[in-house]
N, C-alpha and C positions, 0 to 999 in steps of 0.2 A: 504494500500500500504506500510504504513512504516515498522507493521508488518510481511509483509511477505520478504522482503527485508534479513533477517537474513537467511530461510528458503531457499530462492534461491540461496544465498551464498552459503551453506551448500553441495546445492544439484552440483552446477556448481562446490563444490571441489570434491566433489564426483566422479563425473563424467569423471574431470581431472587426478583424483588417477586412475580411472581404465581406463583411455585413455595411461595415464603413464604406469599402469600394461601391458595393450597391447600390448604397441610398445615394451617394453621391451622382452615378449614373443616371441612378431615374432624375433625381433632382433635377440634374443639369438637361436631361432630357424632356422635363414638362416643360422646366423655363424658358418660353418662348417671346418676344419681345411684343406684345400688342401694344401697337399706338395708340394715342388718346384718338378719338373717332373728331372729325372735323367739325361733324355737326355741332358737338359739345363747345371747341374753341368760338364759333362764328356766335355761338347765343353767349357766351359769357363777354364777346362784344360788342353786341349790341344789333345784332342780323340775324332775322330770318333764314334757317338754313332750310335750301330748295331740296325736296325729298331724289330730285336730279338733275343735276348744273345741265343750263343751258346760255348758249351762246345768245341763242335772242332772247336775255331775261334782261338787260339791261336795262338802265335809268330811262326811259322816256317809252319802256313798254307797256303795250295798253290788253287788259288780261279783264278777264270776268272769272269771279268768285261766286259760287255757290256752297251750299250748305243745306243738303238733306240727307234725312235722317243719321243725323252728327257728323256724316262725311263732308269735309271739305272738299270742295274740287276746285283747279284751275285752268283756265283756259288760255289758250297764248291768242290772239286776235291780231295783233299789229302793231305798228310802233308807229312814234309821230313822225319820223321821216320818210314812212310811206303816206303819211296823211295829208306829206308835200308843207312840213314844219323843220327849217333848218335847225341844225344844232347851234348856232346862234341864238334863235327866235325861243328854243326851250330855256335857252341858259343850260346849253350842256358843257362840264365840266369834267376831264378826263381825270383822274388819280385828286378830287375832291382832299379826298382822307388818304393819306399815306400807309404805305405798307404795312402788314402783320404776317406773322406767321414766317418769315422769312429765312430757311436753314433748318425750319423744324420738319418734322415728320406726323403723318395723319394719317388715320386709316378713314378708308369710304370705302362705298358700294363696289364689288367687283366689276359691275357695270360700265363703271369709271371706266375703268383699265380697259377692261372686254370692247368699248365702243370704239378706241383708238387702236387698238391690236386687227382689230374685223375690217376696219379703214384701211390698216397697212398690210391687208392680208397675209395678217401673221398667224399662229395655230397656237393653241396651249392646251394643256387641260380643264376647261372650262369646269366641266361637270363638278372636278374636285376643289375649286375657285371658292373658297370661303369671303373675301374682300379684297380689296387693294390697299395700299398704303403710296401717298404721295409725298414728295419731297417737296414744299415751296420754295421757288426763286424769285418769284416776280408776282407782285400784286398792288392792289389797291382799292380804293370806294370810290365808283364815279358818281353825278349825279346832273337832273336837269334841277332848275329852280322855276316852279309851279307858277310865281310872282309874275318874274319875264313871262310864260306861256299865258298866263292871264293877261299881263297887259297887250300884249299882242292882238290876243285872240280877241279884243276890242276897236282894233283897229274895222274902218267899216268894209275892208277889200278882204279882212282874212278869212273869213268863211266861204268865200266864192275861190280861192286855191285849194281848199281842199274838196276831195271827192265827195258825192253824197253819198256814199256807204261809209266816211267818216264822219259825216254828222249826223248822219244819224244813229251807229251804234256808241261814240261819244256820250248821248246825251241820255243812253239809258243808267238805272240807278244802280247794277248790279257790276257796272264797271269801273275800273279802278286804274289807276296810271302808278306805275313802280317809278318812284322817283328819286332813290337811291341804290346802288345794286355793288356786290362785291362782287371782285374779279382777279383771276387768279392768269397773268398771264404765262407763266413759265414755270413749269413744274416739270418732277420725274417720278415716273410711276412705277409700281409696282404690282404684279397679279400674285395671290398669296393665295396656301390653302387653309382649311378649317386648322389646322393649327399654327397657323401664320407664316410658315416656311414659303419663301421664294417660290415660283411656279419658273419653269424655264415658256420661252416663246420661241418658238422659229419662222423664219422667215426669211426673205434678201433685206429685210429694213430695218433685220434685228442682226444682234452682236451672233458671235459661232457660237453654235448649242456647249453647255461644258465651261466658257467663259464665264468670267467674272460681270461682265455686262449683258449677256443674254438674259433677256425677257425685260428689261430696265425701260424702256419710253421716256426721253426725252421731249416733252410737248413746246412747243410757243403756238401758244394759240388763247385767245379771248373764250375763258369760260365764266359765266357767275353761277356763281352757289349761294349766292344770299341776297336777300334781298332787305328793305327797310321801308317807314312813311308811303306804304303804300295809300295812295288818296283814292278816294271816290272821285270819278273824272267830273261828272257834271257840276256838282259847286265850281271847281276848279278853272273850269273855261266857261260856264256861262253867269259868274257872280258880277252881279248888276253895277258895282262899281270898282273897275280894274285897278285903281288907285288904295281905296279901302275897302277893297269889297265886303260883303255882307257875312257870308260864311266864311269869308278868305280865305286860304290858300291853306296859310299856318292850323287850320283850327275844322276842317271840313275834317269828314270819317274818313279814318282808315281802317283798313285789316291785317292789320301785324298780327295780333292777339287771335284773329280766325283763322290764319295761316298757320300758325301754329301749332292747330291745329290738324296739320293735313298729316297722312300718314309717313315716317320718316321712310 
């Protein structure tokens, strides 16, 4: 008995090193890096985050909001510079609000990713695509000013530039003009699976499969993902005096708070 006393020592540290090696393994094997999700950065600044960035959400787009039974919906309709309203005339202003987000990493919909990979007819494995994670380079808050488009749109020549299919869906009450919008021009993306690891992409417009940059997306391209002060359009362009108007500009309904709403 006393000799073996040594031998079981031996063997119970043994046992404990590769109980230790284990747990270390699984450890380092759950730990997977999930980014903080975008949506969460863009409301803790002060934006509506769009349940899916698009290109024509921008400041001076004009969109009908619904709400039945608790669902939100939203519509894209047009913008003022198809309504034959310069970006002058709105008060549009590009990078309003200065950049955020710049250097960090986010995760969003794989959708993200999946839309510019499909464009660049690249292949991944979709099926197993958990989300994407993006990289910001470049952004900003653009915006028009409601004020300028009022005073204009008192002018007595400006309703005769625009089409009558813009004055007339303008002037119903369920439409609404975004008149702040965030915009992410340069980012690099990522397609990720359910436990966030890399997805590789192939393609001629992706890095060699195996690379350190295969599957990575490099975008410049004008996306929003958020939006803000979206107004009700008709106070907006037809309040009776463009100087001080009645509802004004500042103070007409918006639906931030119904937007909100919509399903992420």
């Amino acid at each position: 008995m006393t000799r073996s006393t040594p031998a079981r020592r031996a063997f119970g540290l043994v046992l404990a090193g590769v109980g230790v090696a284990a747990a270390i393994s699984v450890s380092a094997a759950q730990t997977v890096f999930q980014p903080r999700p975008l949506k969460q950065f863009l409301e803790e600044n002060g934006w509506v985050s769009l349940p899916v960035p698009d290109r024509r959400m921008g400041p001076g787009s004009v969109i009908k909001v619904t709400k039945k039974d608790g669902a939100v919906g939203v519509q894209w309709l047009g913008d003022l510079r198809r309504c034959g309203i310069t970006d002058r005339e709105s008060g549009f202003v590009r990078g309003k609000y200065p950049a955020i987000g710049i250097g960090k990493i986010f995760g969003v919909r794989a959708s993200v990713a999946a839309g510019f990979i499909a464009r660049l007819h690249g292949t991944a494995d979709f099926e197993n695509a958990g989300g994407a994670v993006l990289e910001i380079e470049d952004s900003g808050g653009d915006a028009v000013d409601p004020g300028a488009l009022t005073m204009w749109l008192a002018k007595p020549d400006a309703p005769r530039r625009m089409p009558a299919t813009c004055n007339n869906f303008l002037a119903q009450d369920d439409i609404y003009l975004v008149t702040e919008a965030f915009r992410i021009s340069k980012a690099n993306y990522d397609l990720v699976d359910k436990d966030g690891a890399r997805l590789a992409v192939t393609g001629e417009a992706f890095g060699r499969a195996g690379s350190s940059a295969a599957g990575t997306l490099s975008v410049i391209d004008d996306l929003y993902f958020g939006v803000r002060r979206v107004k009700q359009l008709a106070p907006v362009l037809f309040a009776p005096d463009p100087v001080a108007p009645g509802p004004g500009a500042g103070t007409v309904s918006e639906a931030d708070g119904l937007l909100r709403l919509m399903e992420p």
